[in-house]
N, C-alpha and C positions, 0 to 999 in steps of 0.2 A: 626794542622788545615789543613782540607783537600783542595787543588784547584782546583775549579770549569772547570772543562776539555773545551774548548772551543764549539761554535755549532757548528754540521757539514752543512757546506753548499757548494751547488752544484749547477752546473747550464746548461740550454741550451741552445745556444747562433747561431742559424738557421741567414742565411743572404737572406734576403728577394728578390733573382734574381729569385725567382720563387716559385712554388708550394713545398711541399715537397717529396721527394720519399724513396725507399724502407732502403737505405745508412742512408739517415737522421733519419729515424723512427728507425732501428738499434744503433744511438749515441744515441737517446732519453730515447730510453727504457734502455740502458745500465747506463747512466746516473740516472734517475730517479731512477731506482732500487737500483743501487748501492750507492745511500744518502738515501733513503728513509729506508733500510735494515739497515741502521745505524741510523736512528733516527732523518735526518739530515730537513733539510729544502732544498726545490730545486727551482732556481729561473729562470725565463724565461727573456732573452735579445735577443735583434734585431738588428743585425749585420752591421747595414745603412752604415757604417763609409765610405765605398768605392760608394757614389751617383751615377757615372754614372753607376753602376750594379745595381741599384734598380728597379725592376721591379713595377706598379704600381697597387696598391691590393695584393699586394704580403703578407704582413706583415698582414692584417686582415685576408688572405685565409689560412696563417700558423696559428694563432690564432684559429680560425674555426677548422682548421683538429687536432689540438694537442687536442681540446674541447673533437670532436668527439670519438677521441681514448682512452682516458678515464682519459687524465692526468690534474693533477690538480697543479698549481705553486703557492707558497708563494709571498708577496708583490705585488706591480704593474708592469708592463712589461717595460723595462727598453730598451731606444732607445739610440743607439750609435750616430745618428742624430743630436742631443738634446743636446750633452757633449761636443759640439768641445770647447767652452771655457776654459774645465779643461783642454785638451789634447793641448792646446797651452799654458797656464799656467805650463803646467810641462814641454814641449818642449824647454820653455823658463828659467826654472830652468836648462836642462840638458845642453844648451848652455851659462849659465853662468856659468855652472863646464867644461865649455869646451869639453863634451862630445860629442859634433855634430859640422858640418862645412858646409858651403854651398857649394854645387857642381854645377859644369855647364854642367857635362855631360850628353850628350841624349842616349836615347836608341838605335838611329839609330847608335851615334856616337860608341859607347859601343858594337853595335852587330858587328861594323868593323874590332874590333880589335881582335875578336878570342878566347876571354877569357875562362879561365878554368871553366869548370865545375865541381860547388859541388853540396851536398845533398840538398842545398836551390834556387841553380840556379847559373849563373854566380857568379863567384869571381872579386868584384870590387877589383881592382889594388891600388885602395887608391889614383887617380890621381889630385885630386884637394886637398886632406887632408894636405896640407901645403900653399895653396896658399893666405889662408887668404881673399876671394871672401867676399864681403860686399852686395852684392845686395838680397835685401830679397825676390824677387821673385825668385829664385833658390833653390833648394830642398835643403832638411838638410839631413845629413846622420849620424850614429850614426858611431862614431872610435872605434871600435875593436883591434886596433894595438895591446896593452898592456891589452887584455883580457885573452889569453893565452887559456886552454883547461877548458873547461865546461861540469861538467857529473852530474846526478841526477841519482836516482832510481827510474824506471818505475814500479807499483805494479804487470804487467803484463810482459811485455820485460829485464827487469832488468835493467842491468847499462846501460845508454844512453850516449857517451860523442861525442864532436867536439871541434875542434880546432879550434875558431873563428876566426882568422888572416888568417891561411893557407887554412880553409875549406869552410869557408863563405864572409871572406870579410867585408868592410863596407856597411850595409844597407841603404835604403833610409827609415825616418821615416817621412817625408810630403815631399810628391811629389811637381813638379813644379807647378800643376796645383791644387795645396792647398788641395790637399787631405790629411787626416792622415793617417799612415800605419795601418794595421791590428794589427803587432807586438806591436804599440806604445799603440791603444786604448785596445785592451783585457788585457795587462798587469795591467792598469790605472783602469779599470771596474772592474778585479776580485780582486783587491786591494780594491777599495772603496767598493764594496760589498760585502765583506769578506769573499769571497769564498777561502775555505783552501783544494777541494776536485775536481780535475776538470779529467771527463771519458770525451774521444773523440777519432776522429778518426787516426789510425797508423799515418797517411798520414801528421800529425803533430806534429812526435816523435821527429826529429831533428829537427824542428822548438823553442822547449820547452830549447832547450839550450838556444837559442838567448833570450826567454824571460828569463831563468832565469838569465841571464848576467845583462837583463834590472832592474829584482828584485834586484841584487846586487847595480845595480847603485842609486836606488832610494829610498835604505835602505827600502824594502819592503819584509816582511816574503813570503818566497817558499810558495805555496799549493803544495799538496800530485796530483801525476800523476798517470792515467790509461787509455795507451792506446789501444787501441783495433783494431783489426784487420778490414780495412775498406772492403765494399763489391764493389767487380767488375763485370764490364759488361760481358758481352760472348767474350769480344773483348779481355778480360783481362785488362783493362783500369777501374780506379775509375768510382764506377756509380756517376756520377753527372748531373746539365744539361747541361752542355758542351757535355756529351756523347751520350745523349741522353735520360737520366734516365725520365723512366713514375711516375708522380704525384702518390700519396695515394688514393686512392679509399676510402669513407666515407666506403657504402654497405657493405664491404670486409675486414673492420678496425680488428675484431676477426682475422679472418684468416690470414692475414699481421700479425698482434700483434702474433701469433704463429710462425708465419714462423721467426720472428724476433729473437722469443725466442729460436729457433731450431739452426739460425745463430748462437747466442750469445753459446750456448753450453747447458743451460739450458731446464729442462723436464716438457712439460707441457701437463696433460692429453687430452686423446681426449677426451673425453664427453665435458674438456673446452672449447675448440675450437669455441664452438657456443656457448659460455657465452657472455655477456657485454665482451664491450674494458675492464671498471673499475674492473670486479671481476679478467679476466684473470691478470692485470700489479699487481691487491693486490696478488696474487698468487707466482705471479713471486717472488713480495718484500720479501713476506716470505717465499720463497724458494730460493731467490738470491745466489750464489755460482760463485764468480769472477775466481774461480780456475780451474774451470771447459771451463774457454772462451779458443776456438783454440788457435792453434799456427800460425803463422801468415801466410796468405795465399798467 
């Protein structure tokens, strides 16, 4: 009896601090191609989880430009906004395996002290991790102590590992000021939406250890990784909007969707150029070739 191969599903998960630009339209189309060339389903999510970065109109002007460009997403558009109940539901499972602990330290106090840097930012010292702090207004941090070293297989960079004690630290997964972390909610979302297929950008290669540490913790199957080489400014800095990165131009959406493909590594003729967004990204899917994306920039 033969078994039913799983669906592939994918997704693109844009954090509504602004419009989109050239960097984003880049993971999209990488994304999209790369499930879609597999047969897969691709789903679209709204990255809320961090409120005071939400820009307002942000999330229906991202909605609008992914229209325009020619993509089309399975199910309904899924708000990280909306889920804090499940993301406090499992917060509160992982501190009854005693995986998290409340901390008291501030960032001011934290930036006093000089701490190492790793690949994910300072290395907390673990200085509240035994003091047994009861006040539930105080952030939760997840304990790494006994994680030890974490490595997966990038389908693009290959072996990825870190050594979560000595190289990252204890993270914060809800801030003092009750936010959830990023690491805590995308773990919890592509879990529940059975995304087993996730393209995104380099700039969250080592970040993928710490989640997959989170998957061990919460007896949650891996999804399959590929990351891709992110795009920088003239500055040599990620184009973001911290950088300065210019919005997607609707007008311009062909020629952007080429240029993105040219990024990506992929051949796409001229005559297409001046097709629809929609025939150029069908193009792409049937000519997708992951083997073909740079080496990292």
């Amino acid at each position: 009896m033969q078994h039913k191969l799983p669906q592939i599903t994918g997704r693109f998960a844009p954090t509504p601090s602004g419009p989109l630009h050239f960097g984003s339209l880049v993971s999209a189309v990488a994304s999209y191609c790369h499930v879609r060339s597999n047969g897969g389903q691709w789903l679209l999510r709204i990255e809320d989880v961090d409120t005071p970065r939400v820009v307002k109109g942000a999330s229906e002007h991202i909605l609008h430009t992914l229209q325009a460009f020619g993509f089309e997403w399975d199910g309904p558009v899924i708000y990280q906004s909306r889920r804090f109940p499940l993301y406090e539901e499992i917060l509160q499972h992982l501190i009854s395996q005693k995986y998290l602990y409340r901390c008291s330290c501030s960032r001011k106090q934290l930036n006093k002290q000089n701490l190492e840097l790793g690949p994910l930012g300072r290395i907390y010292p673990g200085s509240c991790r035994n003091l047994n702090l009861r006040n539930p207004t105080l952030s939760l941090r997840l304990n790494v102590e006994s994680a030890g070293t974490v490595d997966f297989i990038d389908a693009h960079y290959g072996n990825v590992e870190l050594n979560l004690p000595d190289q990252v630290g204890d993270v914060v997964l809800k801030r003092v000021d009750g936010v959830y972390a990023y690491h805590l909610a995308v773990v919890i979302d592509d879990h529940e939406q059975r995304v087993n297929q996730i393209v995104r950008g380099s700039d969250l290669l080592k970040v993928s250890t710490l989640h997959h540490y989170l998957y061990r913790l919460l007896a949650y199957p891996v999804p399959e990784y590929l990351h891709i080489p992110v795009v920088n400014s003239a500055s040599g800095e990620k184009l973001s909007k911290q950088t300065g990165a210019k919005g997607l131009v609707i007008d311009k959406a062909s020629i952007q969707l080429a240029d993105a493909a040219h990024y990506l590594g992929q051949e796409i003729p001229r005559q297409l150029t001046s097709a629809r967004p929609y025939e150029i990204l069908q193009y792409m899917i049937q000519h997708w070739n992951p083997l073909k994306i740079p080496a990292a920039n």
